[in-house]
N, CA, C and O of each residue as an XYZ file, in Angstrom:
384
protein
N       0.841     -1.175      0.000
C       0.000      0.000      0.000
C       0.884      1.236      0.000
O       2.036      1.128      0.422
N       0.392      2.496     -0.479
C       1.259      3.284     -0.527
C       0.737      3.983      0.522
O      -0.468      4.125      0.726
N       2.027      4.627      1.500
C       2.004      5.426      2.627
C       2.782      6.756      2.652
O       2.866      7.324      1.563
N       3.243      7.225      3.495
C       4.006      8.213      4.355
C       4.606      7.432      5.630
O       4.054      6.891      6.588
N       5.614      7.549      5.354
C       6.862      7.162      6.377
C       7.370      8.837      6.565
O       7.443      9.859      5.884
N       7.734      8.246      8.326
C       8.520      9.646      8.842
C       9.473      9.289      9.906
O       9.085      8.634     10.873
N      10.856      9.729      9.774
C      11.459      8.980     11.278
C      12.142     10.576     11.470
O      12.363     11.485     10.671
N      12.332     10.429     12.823
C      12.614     11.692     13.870
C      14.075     11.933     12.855
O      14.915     11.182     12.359
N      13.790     13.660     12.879
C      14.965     14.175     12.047
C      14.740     14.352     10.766
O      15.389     15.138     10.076
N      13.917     13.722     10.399
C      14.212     13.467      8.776
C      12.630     14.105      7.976
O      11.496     14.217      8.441
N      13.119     14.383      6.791
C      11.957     14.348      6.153
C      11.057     13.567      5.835
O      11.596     12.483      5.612
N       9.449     13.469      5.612
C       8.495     12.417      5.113
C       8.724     11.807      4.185
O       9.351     12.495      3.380
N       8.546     10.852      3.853
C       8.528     10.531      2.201
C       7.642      9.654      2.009
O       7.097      9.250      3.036
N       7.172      9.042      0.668
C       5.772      8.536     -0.177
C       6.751      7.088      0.078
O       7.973      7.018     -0.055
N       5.768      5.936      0.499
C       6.657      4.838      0.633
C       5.707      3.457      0.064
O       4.498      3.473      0.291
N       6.177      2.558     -0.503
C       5.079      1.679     -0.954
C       5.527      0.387      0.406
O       6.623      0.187      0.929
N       4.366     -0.210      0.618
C       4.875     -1.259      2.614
C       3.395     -1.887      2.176
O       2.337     -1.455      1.718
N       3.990     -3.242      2.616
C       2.918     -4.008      2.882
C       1.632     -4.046      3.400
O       1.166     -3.084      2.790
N       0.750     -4.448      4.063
C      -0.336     -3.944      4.856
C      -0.606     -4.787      5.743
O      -1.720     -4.762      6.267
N       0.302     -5.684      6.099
C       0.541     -6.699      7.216
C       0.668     -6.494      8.350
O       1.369     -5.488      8.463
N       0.282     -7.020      9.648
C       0.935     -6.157     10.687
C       2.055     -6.509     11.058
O       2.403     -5.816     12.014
N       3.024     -7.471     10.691
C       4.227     -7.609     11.584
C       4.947     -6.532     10.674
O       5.987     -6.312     11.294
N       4.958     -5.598      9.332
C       5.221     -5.227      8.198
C       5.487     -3.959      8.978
O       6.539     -3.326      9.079
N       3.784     -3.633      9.734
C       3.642     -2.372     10.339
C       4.569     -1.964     11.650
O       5.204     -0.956     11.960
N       4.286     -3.474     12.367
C       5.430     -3.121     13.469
C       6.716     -3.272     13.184
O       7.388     -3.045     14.190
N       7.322     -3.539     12.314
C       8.645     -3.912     12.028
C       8.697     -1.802     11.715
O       9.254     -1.265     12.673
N       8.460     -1.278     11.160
C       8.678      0.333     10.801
C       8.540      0.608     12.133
O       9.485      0.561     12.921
N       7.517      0.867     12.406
C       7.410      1.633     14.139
C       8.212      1.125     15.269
O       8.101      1.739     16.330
N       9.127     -0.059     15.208
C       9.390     -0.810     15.925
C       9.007     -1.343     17.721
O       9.570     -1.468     18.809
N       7.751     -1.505     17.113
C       6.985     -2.392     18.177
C       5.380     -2.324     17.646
O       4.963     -2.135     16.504
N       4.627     -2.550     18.917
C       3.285     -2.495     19.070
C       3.021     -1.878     18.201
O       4.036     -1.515     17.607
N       1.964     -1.473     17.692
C       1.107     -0.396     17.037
C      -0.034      0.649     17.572
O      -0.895      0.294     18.378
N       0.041      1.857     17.087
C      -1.128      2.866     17.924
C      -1.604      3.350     17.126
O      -0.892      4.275     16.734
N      -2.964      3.220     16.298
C      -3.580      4.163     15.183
C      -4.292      5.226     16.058
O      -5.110      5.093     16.968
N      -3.647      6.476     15.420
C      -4.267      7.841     15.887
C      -4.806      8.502     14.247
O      -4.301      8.549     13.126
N      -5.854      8.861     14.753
C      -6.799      9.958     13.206
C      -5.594     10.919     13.315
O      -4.905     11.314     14.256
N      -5.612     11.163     11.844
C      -4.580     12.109     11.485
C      -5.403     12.630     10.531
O      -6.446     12.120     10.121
N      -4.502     14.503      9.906
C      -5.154     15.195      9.726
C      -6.210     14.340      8.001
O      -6.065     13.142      7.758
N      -6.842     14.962      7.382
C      -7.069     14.443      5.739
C      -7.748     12.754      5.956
O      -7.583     11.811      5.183
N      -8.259     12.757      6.799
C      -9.017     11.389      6.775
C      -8.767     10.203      7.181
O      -9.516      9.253      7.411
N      -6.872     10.418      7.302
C      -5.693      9.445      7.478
C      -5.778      9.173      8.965
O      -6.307      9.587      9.996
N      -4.748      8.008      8.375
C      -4.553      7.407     10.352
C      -3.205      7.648     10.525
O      -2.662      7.728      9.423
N      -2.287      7.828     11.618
C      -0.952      7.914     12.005
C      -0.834      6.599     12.867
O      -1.711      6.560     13.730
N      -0.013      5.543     12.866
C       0.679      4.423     13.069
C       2.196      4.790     13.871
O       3.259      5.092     13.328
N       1.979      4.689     14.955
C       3.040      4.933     16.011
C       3.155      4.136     16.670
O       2.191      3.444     16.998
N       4.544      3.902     17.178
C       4.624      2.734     18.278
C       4.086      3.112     19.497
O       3.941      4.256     19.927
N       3.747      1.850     20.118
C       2.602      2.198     21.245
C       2.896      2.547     22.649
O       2.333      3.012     23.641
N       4.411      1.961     22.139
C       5.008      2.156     23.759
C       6.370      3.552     23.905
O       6.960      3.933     24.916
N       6.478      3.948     22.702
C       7.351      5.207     21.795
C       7.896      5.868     22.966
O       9.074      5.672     23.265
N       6.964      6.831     23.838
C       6.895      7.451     24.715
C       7.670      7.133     26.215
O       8.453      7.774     26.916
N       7.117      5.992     26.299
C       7.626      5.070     27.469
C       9.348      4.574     27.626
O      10.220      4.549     28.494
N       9.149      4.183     26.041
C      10.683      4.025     25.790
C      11.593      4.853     25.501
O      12.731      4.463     25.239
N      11.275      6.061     25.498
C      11.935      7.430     25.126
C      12.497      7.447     24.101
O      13.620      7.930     23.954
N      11.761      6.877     23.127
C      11.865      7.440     21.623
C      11.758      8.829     21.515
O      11.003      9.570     22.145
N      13.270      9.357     19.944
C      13.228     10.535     19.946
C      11.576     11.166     19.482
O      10.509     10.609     19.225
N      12.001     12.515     19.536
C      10.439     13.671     19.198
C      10.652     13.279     17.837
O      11.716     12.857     17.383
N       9.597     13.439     17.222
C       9.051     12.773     15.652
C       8.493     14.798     15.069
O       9.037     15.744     14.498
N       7.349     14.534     15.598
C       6.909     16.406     15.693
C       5.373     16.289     16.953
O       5.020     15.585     17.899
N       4.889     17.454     16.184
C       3.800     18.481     17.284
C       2.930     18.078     16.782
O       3.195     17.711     15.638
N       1.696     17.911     17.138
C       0.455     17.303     16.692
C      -0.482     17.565     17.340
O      -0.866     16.611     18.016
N      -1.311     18.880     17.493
C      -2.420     19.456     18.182
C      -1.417     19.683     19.792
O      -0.306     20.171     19.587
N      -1.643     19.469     20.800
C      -0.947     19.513     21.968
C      -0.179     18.981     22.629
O       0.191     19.155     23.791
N       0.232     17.893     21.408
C       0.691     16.588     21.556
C       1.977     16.598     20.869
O       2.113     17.450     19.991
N       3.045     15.722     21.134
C       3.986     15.261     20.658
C       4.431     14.035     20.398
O       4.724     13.402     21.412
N       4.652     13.223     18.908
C       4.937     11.882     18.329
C       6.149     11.963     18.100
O       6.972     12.757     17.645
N       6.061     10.752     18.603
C       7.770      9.895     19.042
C       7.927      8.761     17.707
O       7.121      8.277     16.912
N       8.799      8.681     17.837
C       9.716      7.522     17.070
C       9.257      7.613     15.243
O       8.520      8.466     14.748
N       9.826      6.667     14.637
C       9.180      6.515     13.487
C       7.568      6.361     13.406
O       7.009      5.894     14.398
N       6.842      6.702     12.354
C       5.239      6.483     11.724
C       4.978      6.608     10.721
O       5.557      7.438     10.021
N       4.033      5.852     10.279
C       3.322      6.114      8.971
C       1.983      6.206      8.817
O       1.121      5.743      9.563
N       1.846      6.812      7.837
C       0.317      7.687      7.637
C       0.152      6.593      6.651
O       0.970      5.956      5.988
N      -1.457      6.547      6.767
C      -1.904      5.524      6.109
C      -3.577      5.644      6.095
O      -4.254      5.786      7.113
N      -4.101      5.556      4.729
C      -5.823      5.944      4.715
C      -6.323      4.506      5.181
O      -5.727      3.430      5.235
N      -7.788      4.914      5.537
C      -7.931      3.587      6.051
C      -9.745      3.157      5.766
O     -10.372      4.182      6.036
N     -10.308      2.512      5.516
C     -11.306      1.735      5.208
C     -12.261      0.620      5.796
O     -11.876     -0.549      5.796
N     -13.170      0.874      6.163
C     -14.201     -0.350      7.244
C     -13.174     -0.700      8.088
O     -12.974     -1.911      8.178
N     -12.255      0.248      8.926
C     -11.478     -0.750      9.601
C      -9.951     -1.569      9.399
O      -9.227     -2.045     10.273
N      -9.811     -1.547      8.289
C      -8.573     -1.524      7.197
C      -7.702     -0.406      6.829
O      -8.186      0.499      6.148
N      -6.364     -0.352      7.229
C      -5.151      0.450      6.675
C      -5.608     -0.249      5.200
O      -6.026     -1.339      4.809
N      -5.153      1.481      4.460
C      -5.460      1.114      3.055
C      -4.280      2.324      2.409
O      -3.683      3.158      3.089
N      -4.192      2.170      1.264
C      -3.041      3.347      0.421
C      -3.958      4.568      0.812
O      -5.111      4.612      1.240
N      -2.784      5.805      0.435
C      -3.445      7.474      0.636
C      -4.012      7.367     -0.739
O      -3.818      6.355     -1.413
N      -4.652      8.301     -1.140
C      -4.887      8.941     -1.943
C      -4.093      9.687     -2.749
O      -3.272      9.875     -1.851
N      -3.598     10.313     -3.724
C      -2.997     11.654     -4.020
C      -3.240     12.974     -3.582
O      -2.468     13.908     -3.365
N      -4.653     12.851     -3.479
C      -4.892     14.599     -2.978
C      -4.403     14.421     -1.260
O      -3.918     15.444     -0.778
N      -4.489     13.359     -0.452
C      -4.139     13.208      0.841
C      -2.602     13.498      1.095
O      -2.040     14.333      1.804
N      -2.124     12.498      0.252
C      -0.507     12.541     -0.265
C       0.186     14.116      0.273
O       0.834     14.402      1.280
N      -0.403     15.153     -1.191
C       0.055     16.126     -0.903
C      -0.520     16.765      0.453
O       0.212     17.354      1.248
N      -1.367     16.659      0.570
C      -1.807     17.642      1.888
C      -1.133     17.059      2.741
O      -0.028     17.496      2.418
N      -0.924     16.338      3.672
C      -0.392     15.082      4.606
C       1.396     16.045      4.235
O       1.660     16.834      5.142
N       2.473     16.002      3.083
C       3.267     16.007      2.710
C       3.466     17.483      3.173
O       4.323     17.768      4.009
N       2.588     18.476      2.564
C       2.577     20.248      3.147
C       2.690     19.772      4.414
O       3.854     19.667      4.801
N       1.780     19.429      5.235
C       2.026     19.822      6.988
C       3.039     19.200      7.633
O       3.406     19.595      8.739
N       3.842     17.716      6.756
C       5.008     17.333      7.665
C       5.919     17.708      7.523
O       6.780     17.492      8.377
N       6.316     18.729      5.978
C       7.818     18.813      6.115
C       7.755     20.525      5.889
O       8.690     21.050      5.284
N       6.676     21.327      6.373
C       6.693     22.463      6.789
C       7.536     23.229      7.639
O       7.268     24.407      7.876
């Protein structure tokens, strides 16, 4: 599926990843945490990020995401590919 990958420091980028979950936790490295993200999308963070003092990722309403994530649209319940129009919007607010 095609996503958005982001790891602390670095810029976003358009990434094509499986839709498996060991696929998902192998990027985030661990557990998994779907949070609504902005454009319809979900954000995929490790669940325990925080705990483990993973570096700052960025700012997110009042909030701050740790470690690597990926954005990912999602369907009945299903991680699914972005869109293009998501793509870019998603792409403006992370590497702003």
């Amino acid at each position: 599926m095609k996503v958005i990958t982001k790891q602390p420091d670095e810029n976003a980028q358009v990434t094509e990843l499986e839709g498996g979950l060991s696929s998902l936790q192998h990027v985030v490295g661990g557990y998994i945490e779907a949070i609504d993200f902005i454009n319809d999308s979900v954000l995929i963070c490790n669940e325990e990020g925080k705990l483990n003092g993973l570096p700052v990722n960025f700012i997110f309403g009042n909030d701050f995401i740790v470690g690597p994530v990926i954005i990912c649209g999602t369907s009945d319940e299903e991680f699914t590919s972005l869109s293009e129009d998501q793509i870019k919007c998603i792409m403006r607010h992370l590497n702003d």
